[in-house]
MARKOLSE-797714 format. One line per field, with one value per residue (C-alpha): residue number from 1; residue in one letter; y, z, x. Coordinates in steps of 0.25 Angstrom, whole numbers, plus 2048, in hexadecimal, padded with zeros to 3 digits. Example, Ala and Ser with C-alpha at 12.3 -4.5 7.8 and 13.67 -1.06 7.14 Angstrom:
% MARKOLSE-797714
num <- (1  2);
residuo <- (A  S);
north <- (7EE  7FC);
up <- (81F  81D);
east <- (831  837);
***
This chain:
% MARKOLSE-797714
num <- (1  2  3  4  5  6  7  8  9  10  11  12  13  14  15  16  17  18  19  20  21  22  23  24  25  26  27  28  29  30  31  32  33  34  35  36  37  38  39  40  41  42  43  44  45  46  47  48  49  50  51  52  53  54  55  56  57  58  59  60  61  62  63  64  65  66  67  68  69  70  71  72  73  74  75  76  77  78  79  80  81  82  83  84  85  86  87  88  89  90  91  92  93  94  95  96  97  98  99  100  101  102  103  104  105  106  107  108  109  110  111  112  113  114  115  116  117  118  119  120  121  122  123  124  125  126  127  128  129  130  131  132  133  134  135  136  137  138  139  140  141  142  143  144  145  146  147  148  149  150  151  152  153  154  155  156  157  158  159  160  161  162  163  164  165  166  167  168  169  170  171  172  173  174  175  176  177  178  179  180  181  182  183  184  185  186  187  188  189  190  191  192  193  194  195  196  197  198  199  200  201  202  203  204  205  206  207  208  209  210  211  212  213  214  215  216  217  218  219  220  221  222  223  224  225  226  227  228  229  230  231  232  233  234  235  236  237  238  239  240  241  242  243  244  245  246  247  248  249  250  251  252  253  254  255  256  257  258  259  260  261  262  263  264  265  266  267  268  269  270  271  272  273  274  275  276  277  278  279  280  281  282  283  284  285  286  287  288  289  290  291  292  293  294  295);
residuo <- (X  X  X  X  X  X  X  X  X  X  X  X  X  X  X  X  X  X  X  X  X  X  X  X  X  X  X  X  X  X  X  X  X  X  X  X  X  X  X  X  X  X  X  X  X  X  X  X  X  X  X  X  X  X  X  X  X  X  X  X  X  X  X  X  X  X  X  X  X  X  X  X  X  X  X  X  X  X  X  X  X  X  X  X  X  X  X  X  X  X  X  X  X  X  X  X  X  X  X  X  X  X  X  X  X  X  X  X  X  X  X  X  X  X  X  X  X  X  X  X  X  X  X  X  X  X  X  X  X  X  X  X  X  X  X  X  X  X  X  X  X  X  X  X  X  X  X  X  X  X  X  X  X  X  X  X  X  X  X  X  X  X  X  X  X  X  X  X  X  X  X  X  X  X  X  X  X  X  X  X  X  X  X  X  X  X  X  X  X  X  X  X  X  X  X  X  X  X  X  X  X  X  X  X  X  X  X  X  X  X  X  X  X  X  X  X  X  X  X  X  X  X  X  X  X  X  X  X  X  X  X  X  X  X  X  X  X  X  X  X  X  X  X  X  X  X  X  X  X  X  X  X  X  X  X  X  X  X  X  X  X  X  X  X  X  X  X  X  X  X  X  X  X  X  X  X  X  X  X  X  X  X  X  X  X  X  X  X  X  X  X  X  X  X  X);
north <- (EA9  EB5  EB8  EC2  ECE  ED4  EE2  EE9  EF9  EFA  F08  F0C  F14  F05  EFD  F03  F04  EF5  EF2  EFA  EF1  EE6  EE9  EE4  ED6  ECA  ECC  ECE  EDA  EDA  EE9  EE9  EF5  EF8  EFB  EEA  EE4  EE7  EE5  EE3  EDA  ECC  EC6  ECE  ECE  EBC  EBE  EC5  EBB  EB2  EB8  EBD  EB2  EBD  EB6  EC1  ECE  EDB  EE5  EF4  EFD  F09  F11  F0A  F0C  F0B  F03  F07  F02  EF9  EF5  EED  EE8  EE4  EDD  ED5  ECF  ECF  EC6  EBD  EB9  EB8  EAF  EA5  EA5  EA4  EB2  EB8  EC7  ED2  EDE  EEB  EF1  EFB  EFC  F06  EF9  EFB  F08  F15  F10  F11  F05  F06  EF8  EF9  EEE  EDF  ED7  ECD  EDA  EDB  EE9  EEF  EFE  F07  F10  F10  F0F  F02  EFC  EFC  EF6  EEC  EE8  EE6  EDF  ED5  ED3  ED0  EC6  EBD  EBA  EAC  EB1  EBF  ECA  ED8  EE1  EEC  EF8  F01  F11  F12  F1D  F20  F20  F1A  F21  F22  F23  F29  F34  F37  F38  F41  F48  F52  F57  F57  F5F  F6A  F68  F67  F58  F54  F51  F43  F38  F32  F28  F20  F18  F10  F07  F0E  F07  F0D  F09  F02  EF9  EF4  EF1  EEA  EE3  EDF  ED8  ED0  ECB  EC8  EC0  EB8  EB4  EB0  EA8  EA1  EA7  EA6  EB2  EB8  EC2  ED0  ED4  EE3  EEC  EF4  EFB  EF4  F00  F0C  F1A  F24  F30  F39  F33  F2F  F3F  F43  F3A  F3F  F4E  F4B  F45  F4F  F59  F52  F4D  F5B  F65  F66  F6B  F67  F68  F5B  F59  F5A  F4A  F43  F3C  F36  F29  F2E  F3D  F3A  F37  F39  F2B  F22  F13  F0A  F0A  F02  EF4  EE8  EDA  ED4  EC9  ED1  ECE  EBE  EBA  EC2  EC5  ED5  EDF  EEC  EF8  F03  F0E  F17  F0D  F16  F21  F2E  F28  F25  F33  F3A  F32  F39  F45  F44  F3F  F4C  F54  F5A  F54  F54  F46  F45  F3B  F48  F51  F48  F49);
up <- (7C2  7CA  7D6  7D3  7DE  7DE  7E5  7EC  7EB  7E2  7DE  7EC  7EF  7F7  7EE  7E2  7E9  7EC  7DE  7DA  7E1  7DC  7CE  7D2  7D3  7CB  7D2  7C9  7CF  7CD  7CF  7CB  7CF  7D7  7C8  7C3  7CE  7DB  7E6  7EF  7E7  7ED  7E1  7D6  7E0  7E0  7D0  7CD  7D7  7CE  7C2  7C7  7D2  7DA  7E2  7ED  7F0  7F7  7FC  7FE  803  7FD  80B  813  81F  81D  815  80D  80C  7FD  804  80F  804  7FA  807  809  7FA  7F8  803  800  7F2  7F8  801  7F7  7F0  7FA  7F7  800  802  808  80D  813  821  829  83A  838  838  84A  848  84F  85C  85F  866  86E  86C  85E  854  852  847  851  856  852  84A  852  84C  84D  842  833  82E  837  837  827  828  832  827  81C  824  829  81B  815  821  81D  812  81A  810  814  818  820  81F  829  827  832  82D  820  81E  80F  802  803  806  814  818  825  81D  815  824  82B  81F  81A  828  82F  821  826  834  838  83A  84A  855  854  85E  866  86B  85F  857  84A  840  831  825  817  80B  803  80F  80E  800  803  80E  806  7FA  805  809  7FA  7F8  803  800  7F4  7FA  803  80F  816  821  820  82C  831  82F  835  82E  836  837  841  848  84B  84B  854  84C  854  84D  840  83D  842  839  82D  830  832  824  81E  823  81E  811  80D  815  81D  82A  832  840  849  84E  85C  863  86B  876  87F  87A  87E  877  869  85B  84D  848  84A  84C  84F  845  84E  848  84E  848  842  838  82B  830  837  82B  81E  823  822  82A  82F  82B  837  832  82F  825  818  81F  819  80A  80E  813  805  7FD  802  802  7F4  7F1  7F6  7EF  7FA  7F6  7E8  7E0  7E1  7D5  7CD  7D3  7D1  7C2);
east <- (3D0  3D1  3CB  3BF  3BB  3AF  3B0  3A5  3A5  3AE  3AC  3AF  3BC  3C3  3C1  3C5  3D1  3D1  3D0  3D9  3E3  3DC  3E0  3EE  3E8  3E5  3D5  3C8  3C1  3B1  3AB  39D  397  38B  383  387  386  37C  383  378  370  375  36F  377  383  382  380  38D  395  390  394  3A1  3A5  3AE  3B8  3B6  3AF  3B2  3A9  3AE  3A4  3A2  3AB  3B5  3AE  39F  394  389  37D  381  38E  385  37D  387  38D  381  380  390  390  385  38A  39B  394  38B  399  3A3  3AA  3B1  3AD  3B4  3AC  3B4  3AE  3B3  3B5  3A9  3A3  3A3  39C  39F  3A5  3B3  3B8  3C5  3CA  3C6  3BD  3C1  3BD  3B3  3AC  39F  39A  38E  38F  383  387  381  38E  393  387  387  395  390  385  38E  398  38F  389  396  399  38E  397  39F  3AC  3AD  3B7  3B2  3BF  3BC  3C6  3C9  3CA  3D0  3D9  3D9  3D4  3C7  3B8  3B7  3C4  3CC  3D4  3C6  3BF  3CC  3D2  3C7  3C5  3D4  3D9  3CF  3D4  3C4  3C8  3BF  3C8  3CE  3CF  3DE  3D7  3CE  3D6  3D4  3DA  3DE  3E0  3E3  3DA  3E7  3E7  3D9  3DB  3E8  3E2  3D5  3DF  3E6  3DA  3D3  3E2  3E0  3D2  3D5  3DF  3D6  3D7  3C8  3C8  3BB  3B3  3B7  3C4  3C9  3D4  3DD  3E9  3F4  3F4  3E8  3E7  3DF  3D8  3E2  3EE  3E8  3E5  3F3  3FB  3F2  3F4  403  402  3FA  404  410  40A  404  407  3F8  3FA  3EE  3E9  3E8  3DA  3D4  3DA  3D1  3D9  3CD  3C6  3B7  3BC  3B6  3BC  3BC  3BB  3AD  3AF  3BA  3C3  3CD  3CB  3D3  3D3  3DF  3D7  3DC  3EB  3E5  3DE  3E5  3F2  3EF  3FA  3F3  3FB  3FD  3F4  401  406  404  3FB  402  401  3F3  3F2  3FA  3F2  3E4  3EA  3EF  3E2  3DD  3E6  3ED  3FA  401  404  40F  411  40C  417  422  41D);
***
């Protein structure tokens, strides 16, 4: 019999991606969506485990580094059903989790959230709710470069293509991660549940190495200058710590349970980074397709 995963948010721009890998493998994906099944009925959510006995559940919320009100919700009932059935539930969080502070020596996995923001404190309730689950996995991901609502390039781009981007800090750095990662790193970890493996708690993503805002936005305009001819202006650099910055939180996750536990290797943010940045750009249609012009 195959092993059955019931995804959460699957209308949502990550996980359509994650199942879209997924197709490759021998897994039966369930998709109810929010007009089947309500997710934060915890009585209709126990009802279809028991009609569909998933073997694993995984919730995406509907941005990569927030939670809405449903999420929190579907959290709560998600977790109360993988527990009564021994389930193993994956929830993905984001270091927005810590709030809006920066911290110098960046966020470990043993620290405790205490954010005072909407949005951390959303993601603290949803967190918190998934961990009453004994078998479950909280994925934090640092900022996530590409592809996905929410993103780094969707934050910079629009501003810094109309050099109107606000002056960037030298000083403030963060972890980066692309969204083909996360999807990567999430069927590494599905395989080795299925295998046994019984890691549960708060694991951090993270790049091996980080970047600061300064650095990040000048390899971009060099690869926006090379890629497609885009001749922008550097913005204003921040070189003192107290001097401001253009990126709330602390996006400098450390931790190294994902590699411990699962055996994942974080990639240096650069690995990949100017695909990552033609891809949004033909995606914007500021550069041709090239498969078409080879046609």
């Amino acid at each position: 019999m195959s092993y059955r995963i019931l995804v959460k948010g699957a209308e949502f721009d990550f996980a359509n991606m994650f199942l879209g890998v997924m197709e490759d493998y021998p897994f039966v994906l369930l998709t109810p969506s929010a007009e089947s099944l309500d997710w934060s009925d915890n009585t209709a959510v126990l009802g279809y485990f028991n009609e569909k006995s998933p073997s694993l559940v995984i919730q995406f919320p509907f941005k990569c580094n927030t939670a809405s009100e449903d999420d929190i919700a579907a959290a709560e009932a998600l977790a109360e059903a993988c527990a009564s059935k021994s389930v193993p539930f994956i929830q993905l969080s984001s270091f927005c989790v810590f709030g809006e502070a920066y911290s110098s020596a960046g966020v470990g996995e043993t620290a405790e959230p205490a954010p005072e923001d909407g949005v951390g404190l959303r993601l603290l309730r949803m967190e918190r709710a998934a961990l009453l689950c004994p078998v479950a996995i909280v994925l934090r991901l640092p900022w996530v470069t590409d592809l996905v609502k929410g993103c780094l390039f969707d934050r910079l781009m629009p501003q810094l293509l109309e050099n109107s981007l606000p002056p960037v800090s030298d000083h403030h750095r963060f972890n980066l991660v692309s969204a083909g990662f996360v999807v990567r790193t999430l069927i590494a970890l599905i395989h080795q549940v299925f295998c046994g493996a019984e890691n549960w708690g708060v694991f951090h993503l993270r790049s091996s190495d980080m970047s600061s805002e300064a650095e990040f936005v000048d390899a971009t305009i060099r690869i926006l200058h090379s890629e497609a001819g885009l001749k922008l202006d550097m913005p204003q650099v921040i070189s003192g710590k107290e001097e401001g910055r253009l990126l709330v939180g602390s996006g400098n996750l450390n931790g190294c349970r994902c590699t411990d536990d699962f055996g994942v290797q974080f990639p240096s943010w650069r690995h990949g980074f100017k695909s990552h940045v033609r891809r949004w750009l033909h995606d914007h249609k500021l550069v041709p397709d090239l498969r078409q012009v080879a046609r």
